[in-house]
N, C-alpha and C positions, 0 to 999 in steps of 0.2 A: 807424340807425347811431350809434355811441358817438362823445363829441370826439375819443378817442384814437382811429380809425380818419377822423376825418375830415381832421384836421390832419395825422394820419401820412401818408396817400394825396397832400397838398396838396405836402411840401414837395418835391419834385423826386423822389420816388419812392424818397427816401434810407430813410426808415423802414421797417422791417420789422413790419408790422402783425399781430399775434398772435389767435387768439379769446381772450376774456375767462376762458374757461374753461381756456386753458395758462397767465395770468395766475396762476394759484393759487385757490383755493375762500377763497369770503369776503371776496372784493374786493368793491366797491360800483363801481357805473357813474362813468361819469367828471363832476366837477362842472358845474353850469348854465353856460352862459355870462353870465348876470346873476349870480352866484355867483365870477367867475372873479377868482382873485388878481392879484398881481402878472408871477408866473412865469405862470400861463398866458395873460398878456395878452401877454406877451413871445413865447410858444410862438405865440401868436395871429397875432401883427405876421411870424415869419418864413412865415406857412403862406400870409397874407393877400399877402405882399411875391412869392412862389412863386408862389402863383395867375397872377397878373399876369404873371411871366415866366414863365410855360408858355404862357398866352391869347396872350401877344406872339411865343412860338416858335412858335404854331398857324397864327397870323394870316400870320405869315412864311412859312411852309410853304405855305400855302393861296395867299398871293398870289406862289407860284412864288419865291421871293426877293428881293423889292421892297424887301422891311425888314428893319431890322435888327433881330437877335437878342440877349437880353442874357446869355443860359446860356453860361457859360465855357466855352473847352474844357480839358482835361487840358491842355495846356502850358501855361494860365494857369491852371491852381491851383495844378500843381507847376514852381513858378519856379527851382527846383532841379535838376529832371528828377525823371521818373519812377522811382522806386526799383525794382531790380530784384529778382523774388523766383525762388528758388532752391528745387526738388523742390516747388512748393504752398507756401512757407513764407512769410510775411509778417513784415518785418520793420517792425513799426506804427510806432517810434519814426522809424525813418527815412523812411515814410510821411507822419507826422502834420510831423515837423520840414521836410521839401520842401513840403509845403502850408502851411508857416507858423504850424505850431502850434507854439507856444514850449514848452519844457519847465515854465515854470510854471503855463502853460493846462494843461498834458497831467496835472499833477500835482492841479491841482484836481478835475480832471474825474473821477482816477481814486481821490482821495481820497473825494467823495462818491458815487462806485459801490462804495468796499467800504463806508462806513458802509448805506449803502441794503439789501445784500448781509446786514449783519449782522441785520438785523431779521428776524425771525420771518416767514415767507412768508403765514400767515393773517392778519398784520396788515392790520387794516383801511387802506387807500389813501388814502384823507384823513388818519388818525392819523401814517401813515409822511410823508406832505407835511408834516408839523408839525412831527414830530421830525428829519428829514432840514435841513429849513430851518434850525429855531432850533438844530439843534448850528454846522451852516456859520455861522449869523450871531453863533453865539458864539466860532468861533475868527476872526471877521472876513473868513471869504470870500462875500461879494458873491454873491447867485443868480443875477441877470443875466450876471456872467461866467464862472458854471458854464454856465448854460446855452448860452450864443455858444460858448465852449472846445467843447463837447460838440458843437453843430452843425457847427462847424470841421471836427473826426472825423472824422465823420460825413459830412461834405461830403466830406471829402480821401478817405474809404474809396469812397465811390460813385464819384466818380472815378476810382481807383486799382483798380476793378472795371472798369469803362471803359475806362481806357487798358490793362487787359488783353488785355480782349475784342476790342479793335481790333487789338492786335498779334498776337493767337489768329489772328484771320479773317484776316487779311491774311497770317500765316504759313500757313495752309489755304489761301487762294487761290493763294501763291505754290507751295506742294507741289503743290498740285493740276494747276498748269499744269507745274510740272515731269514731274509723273508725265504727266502726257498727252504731255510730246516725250521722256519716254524709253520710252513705249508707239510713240511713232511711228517711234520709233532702232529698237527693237526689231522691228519691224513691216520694217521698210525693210533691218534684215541679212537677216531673213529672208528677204525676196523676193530678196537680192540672193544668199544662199545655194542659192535653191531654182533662182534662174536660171543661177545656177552648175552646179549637180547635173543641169539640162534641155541646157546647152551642152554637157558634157562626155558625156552620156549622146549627143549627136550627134558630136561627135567618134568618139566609138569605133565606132558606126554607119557613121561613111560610111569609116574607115579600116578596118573589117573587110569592108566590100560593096569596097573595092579591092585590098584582101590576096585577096580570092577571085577578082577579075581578073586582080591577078598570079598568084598561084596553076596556073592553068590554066596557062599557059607552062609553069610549072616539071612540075608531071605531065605534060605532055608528055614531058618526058626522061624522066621517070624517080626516084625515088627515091632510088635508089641514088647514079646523076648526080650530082644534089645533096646527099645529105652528102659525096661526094668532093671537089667544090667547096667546099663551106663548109667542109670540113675543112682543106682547102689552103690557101685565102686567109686574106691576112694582116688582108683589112678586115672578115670573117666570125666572129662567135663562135656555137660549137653551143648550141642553144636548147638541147638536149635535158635537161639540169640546172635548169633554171630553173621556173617556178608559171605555169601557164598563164595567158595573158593575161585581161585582162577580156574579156565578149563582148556588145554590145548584145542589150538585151532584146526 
């Protein structure tokens, strides 16, 4: 395993670790650690500081929650609040500024990613750490505070990933259970519909089984009988115009 896969894996899972090979052709592995400058003793100290509080987060988890953890959460990196992002879009500046990254951290940081950027992609890796270094230390910016500014980021982004993904799940959970009580709404007109259509289907049953007991009185008279009656009386309107009734099944 290369140092840049082993430091990038260490610091809190912030690093996106690449193969060497989408690195660009003609990169060289990454220096010895008996070889290591000043920046990668620095890159060293946050991976070595990380280690520790992962083992401390493990340890906490393992003994059920006895101890205390030192890994922040999202409301304590962004002391601001969490910026809200609109269609997928990311607004960094107001990300990196809620985490505390100053605009003149953010400018260093992104000053030496376009000089870095400008350099030829087959430049040899150690030559580009030469040249990247001594131009920053010729305009006076300090590599240790590129570096810190850039973990900042980089912190504030992994976080700001995080406190996505928590308000994702939590808004899934929350649809989730909603759809489940309006499946149960739904579920519950319908039996309340279908016992409607079962009652009503017995209404018309037991009122046509006594239309056929009254019935028989009236053919006794006669037919005739009764439309002279029903034609007389004032409390009597003739069916005979009207849609035949419903009839149980």
């Amino acid at each position: 395993m290369s140092d840049k896969k082993g430091w990038g894996s260490a610091v809190l899972g912030w690093f996106i670790v690449q193969d060497e090979a989408q690195q660009g052709q003609g990169q060289q592995g990454g220096v010895a650690p008996a070889q290591m400058d000043e920046t990668d003793a620095l890159i060293a100290k946050y991976a070595s500081e990380q280690m520790q509080t992962d083992a401390g987060s493990a340890s906490y988890q393992a003994s059920g929650g006895d101890q205390t953890t030192s890994v922040p959460s999202a409301e304590q990196v962004f002391q601001k609040g969490v910026p809200a992002s609109t269609g997928g879009q990311v607004d960094f500046d107001a990300v990196f500024e809620s985490a505390g990254v100053d605009a003149s951290e953010r400018e260093r940081v992104a000053k030496a990613v376009a000089l870095l950027q400008s350099l030829p992609a087959d430049t040899d890796r150690t030559v580009k750490k030469q040249i990247v270094e001594a131009s920053l230390r010729a305009f006076g910016v300090p590599v240790e505070k590129i570096i810190e500014a850039g973990a900042e980021e980089i912190q504030a982004l992994e976080f700001y990933i995080r406190a996505g993904a928590t308000d994702t799940e939590k808004l899934m959970d929350e649809s989730e259970q909603r759809i489940r009580e309006y499946e149960q709404e739904i579920e519950n007109i319908r039996r309340i519909m279908q016992e409607r259509v079962s009652e009503q289907q017995s209404v018309i049953k037991a009122c046509n089984e006594k239309k056929l007991e009254v019935q028989q009185i009236l053919e006794f008279f006669g037919r005739d009988a009764v439309a002279a009656v029903v034609k007389a009386s004032p409390k009597l309107h003739d069916p005979s115009g009207e849609a035949a009734p419903p009839s149980a099944n």
